[in-house]
MARBA-765834 format. One record per residue (C-alpha): residue number from 1; residue in three letters; x, y, z. Coordinates in steps of 0.5 Angstrom, whole numbers, m for minus. Last residue first. Layout:
NUM,ala,X,Y,Z
...
***
This chain:
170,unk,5,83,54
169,unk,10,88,51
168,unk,14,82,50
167,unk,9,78,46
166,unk,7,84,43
165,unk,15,85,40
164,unk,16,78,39
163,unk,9,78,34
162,unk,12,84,31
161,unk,18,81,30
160,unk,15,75,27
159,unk,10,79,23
158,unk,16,82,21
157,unk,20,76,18
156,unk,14,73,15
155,unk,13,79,10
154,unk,21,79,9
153,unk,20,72,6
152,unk,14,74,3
151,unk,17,79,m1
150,unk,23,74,m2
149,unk,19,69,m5
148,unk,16,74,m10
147,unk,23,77,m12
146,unk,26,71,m14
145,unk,19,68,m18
144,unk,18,76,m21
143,unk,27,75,m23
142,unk,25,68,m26
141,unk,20,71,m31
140,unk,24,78,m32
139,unk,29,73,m35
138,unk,26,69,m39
137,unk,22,76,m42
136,unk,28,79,m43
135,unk,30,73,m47
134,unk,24,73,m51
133,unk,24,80,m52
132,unk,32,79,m55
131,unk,30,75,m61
130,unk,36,71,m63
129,unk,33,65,m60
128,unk,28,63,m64
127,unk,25,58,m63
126,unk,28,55,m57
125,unk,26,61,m55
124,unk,19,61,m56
123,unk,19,54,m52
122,unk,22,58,m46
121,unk,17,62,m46
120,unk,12,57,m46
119,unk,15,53,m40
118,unk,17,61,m37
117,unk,9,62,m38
116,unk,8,54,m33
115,unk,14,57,m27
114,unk,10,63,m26
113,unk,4,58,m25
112,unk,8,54,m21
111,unk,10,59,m18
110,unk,2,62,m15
109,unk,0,55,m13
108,unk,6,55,m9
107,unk,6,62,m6
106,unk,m2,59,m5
105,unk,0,52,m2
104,unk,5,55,2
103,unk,0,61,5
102,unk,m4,55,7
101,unk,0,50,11
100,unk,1,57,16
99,unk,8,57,20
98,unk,13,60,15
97,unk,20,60,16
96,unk,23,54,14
95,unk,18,53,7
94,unk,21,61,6
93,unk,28,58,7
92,unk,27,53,2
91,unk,23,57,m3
90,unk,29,62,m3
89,unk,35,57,m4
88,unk,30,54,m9
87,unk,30,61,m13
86,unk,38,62,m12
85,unk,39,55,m15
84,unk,33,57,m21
83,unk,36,64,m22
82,unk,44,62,m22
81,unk,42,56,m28
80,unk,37,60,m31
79,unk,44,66,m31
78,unk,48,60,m35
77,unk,43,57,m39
76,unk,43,65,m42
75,unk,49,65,m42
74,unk,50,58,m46
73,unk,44,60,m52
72,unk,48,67,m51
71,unk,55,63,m54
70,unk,51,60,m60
69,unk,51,53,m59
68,unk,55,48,m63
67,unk,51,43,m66
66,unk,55,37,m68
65,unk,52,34,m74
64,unk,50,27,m73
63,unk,54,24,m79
62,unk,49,18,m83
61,unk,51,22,m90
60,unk,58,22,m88
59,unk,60,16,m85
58,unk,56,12,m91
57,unk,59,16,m96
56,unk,65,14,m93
55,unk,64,6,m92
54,unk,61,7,m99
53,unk,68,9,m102
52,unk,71,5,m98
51,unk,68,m1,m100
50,unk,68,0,m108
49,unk,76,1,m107
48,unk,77,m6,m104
47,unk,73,m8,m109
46,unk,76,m6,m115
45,unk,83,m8,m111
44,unk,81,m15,m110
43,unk,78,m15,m117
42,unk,85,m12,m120
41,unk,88,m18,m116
40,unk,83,m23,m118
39,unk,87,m20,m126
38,unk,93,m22,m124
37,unk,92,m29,m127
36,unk,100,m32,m126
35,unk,104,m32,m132
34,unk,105,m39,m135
33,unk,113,m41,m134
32,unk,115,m42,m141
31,unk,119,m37,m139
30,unk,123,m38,m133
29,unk,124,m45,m136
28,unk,128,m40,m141
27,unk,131,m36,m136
26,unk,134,m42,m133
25,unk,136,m45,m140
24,unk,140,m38,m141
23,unk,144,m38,m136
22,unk,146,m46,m135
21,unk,148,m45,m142
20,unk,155,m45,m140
19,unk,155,m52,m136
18,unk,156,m50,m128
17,unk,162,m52,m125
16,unk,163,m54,m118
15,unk,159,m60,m119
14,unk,162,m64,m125
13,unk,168,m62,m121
12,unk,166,m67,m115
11,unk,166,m74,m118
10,unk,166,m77,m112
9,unk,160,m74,m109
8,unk,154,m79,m111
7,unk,158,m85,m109
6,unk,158,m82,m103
5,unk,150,m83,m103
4,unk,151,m90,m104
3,unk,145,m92,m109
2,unk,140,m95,m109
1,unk,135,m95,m115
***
């Protein structure tokens, strides 16, 4: 079976031309060709389909609803937030003035209780935060704790100058 390749290409005009047929066998052979099964390819696609489809359902039923709060629930977040900044600033100032251990130990006692009913007031307005008389009371209870460590704050602040002025006078 060797043969010299030139050989081969000697005769080129049997080359150049195709025999008239040549259409007409390509396109036989073509089909008699076995078709290829298509039908993995609607499994693929079923499949796909069904994948999705519980991929989406899944989203969907596991989906953490976001919660937008009402605009009072952040506005009263809002006027805690002051009252609470403005009550530590208060009880800090007052720890500074005062001079008797007992005195801070009963204010302290007395806000730890104002701070337990705001607690359970708070509670309530959890809910139901559409009820205006809990928010009032929310509110009355941080101003009573604000208005308290101002009272004795004030308290202390004349008994000092009344100290200062017997001091003086001595």
């Amino acid at each position: 079976m060797k043969q010299d390749i030139r050989d081969l290409f000697t005769n080129e005009e049997d080359l150049k031309t195709l025999p008239d047929d040549h259409r007409a066998e390509f396109l036989e052979k073509l089909k008699s060709q076995p078709k290829k099964n298509s039908n993995y390819i609607i499994w693929i696609r079923v499949a796909a389909t069904v994948i999705i489809a519980l991929a989406i359902g899944y989203s969907q039923f596991y989906k953490q609803p976001n919660e937008v709060e009402p605009p009072v629930i952040s506005q009263i977040k809002a006027v805690e937030d002051q009252y609470l900044k403005d009550i530590e600033k208060e009880w800090q100032s007052f720890v500074a003035v005062a001079n008797d251990e007992a005195l801070v130990a009963r204010f302290k006692k007395r806000l730890n209780e104002l701070d337990a009913d705001y607690q359970e007031i708070a509670a309530q307005f959890q809910n139901d935060a559409n009820n205006i008389e809990i928010i009032e009371a929310l509110v009355d209870n941080l101003q009573t704790r604000l208005q308290i460590l101002q009272d004795i704050q004030e308290h202390i602040n004349i008994l000092n100058q009344k100290k200062e002025q017997n001091e003086i006078t001595i």
